[in-house]
MARBA-3410 file (N, C-alpha, C, O; in Angstrom, 1 decimal):
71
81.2,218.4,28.7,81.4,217.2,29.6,82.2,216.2,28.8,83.0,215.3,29.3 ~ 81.9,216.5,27.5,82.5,215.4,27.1,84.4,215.8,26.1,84.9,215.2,25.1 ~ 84.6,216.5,26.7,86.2,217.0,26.5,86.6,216.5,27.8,87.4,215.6,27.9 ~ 86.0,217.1,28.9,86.6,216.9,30.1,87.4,215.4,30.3,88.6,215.1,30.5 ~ 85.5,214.3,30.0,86.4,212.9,30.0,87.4,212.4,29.2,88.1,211.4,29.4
87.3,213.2,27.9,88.5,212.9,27.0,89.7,212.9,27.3,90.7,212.2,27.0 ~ 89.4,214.1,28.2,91.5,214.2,28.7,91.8,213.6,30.1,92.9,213.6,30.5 ~ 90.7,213.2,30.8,90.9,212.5,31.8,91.0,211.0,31.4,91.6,210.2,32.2 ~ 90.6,210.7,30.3,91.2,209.5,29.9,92.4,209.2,29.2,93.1,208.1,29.3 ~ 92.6,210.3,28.5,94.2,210.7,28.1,95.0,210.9,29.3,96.2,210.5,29.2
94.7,211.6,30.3,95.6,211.6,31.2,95.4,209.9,31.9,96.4,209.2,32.1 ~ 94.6,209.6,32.1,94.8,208.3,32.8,95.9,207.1,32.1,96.8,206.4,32.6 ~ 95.4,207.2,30.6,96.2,206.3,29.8,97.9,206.8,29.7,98.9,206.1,29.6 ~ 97.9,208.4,29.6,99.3,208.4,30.1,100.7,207.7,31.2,101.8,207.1,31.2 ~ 99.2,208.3,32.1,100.1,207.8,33.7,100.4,206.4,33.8,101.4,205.9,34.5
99.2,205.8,33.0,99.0,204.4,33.3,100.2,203.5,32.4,100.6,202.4,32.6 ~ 101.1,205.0,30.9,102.1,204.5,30.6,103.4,204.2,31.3,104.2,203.3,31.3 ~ 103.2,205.3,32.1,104.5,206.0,32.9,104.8,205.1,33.9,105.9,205.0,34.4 ~ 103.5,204.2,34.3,103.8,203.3,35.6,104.6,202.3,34.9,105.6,201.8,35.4 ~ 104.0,201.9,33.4,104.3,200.4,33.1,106.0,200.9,33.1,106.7,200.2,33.8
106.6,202.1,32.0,107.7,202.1,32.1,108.4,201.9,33.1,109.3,201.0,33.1 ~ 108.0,202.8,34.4,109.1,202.7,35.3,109.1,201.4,36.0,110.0,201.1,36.8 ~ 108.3,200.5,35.9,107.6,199.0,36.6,109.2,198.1,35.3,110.1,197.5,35.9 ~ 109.3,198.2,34.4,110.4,198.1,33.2,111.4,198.4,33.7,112.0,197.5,34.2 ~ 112.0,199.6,33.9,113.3,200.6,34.2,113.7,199.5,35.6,114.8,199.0,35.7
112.6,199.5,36.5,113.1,199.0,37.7,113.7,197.3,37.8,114.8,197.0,38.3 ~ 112.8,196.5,37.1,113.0,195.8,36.6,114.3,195.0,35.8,114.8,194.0,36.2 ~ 114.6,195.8,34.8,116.1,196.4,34.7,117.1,196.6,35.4,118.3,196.3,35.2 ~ 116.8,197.0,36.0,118.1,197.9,37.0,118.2,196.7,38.3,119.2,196.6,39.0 ~ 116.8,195.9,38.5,117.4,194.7,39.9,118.1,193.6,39.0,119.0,192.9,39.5
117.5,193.3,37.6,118.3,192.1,36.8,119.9,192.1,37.0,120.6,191.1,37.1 ~ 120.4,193.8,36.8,121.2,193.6,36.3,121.8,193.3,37.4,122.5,192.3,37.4 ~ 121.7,194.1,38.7,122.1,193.5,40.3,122.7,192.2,40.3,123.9,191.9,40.6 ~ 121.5,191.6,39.6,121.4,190.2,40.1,122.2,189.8,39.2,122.5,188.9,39.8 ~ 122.7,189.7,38.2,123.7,189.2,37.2,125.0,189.7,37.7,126.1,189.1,37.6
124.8,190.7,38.2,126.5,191.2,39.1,126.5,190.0,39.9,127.2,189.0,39.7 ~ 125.7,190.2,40.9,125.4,189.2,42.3,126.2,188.1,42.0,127.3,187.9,42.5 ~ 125.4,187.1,40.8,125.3,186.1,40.4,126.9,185.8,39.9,127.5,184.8,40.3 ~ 127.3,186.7,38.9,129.2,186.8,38.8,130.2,186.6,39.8,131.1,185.8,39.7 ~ 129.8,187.6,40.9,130.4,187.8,42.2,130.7,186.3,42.6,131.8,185.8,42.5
129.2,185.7,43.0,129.0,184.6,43.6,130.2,183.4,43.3,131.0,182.8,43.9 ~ 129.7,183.5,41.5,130.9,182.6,40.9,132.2,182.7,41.2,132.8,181.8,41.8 ~ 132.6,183.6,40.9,134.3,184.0,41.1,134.4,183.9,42.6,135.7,184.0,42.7 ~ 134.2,183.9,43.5,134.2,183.7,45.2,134.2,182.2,45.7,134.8,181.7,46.6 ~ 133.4,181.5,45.0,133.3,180.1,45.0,134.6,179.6,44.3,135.2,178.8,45.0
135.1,179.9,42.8,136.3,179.3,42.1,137.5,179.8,43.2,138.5,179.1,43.1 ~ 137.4,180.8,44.1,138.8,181.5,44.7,138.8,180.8,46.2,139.9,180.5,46.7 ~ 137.5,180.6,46.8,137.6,179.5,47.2,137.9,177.7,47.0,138.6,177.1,47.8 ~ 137.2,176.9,45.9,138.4,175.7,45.5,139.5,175.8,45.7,140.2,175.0,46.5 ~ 139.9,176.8,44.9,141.4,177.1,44.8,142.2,177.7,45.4,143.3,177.9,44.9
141.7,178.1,46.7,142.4,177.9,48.1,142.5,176.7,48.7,143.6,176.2,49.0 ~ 141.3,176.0,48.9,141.4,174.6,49.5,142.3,173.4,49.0,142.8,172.4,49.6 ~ 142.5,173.8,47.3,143.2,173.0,46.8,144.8,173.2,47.0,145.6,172.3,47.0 ~ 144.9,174.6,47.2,146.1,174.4,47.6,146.6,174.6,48.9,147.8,174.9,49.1 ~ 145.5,174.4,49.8,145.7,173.9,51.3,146.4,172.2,51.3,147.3,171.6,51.8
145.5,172.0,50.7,145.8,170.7,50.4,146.8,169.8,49.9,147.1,168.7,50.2 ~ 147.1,170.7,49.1,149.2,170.7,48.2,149.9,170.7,49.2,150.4,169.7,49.8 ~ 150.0,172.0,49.5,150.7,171.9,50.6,150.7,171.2,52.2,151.6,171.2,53.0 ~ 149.5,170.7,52.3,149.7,169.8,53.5,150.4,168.5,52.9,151.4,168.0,53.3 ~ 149.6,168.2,51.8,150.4,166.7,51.0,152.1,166.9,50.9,153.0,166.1,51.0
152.1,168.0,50.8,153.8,168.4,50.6,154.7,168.3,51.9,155.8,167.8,52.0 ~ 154.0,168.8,52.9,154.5,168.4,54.4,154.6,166.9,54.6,155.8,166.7,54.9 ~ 153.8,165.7,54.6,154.0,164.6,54.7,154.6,164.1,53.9,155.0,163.1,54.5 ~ 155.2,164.3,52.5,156.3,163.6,51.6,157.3,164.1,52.6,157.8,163.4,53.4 ~ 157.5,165.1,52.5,158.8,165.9,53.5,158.7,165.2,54.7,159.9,165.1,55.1
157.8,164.7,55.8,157.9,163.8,56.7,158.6,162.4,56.5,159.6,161.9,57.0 ~ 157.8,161.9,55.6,158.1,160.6,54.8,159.6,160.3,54.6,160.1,159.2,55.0 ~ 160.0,161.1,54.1,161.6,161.1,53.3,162.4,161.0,54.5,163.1,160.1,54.7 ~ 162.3,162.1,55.3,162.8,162.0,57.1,162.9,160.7,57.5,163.9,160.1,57.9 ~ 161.6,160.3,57.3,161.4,158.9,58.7,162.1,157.8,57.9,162.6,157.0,58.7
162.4,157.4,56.4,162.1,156.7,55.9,164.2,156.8,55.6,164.7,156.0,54.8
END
């Protein structure tokens, strides 16, 4: 009886490794998601400014060019 629970405790303590790793691995694997994500995010926001900014040039550029006309 007393083998039996020996390896039922070795088997439990195994599995019980197996969970923690893959609970790790997964862990892992959404961080890094999220560090992509988080990159993405940045560079989409900077490519945005920097459209707006140069919406903006160029509208400013239209009114000197009006200016000069009227003036």
């Amino acid at each position: 009886m007393g083998a039996v629970s020996n390896r039922l405790t070795h088997t439990v303590n195994n599995l019980t490794n197996i969970s923690s790793n893959l609970s790790a691995a997964k862990g892992g694997i959404e961080d890094a998601d999220f560090a992509l994500e988080t990159t993405n995010l940045a560079k989409n926001q900077i490519l945005q400014q920097a459209s707006t900014a140069m919406l903006a040039q160029a509208n400013a550029s239209k009114q000197n060019v009006l200016s000069l006309l009227q003036g």
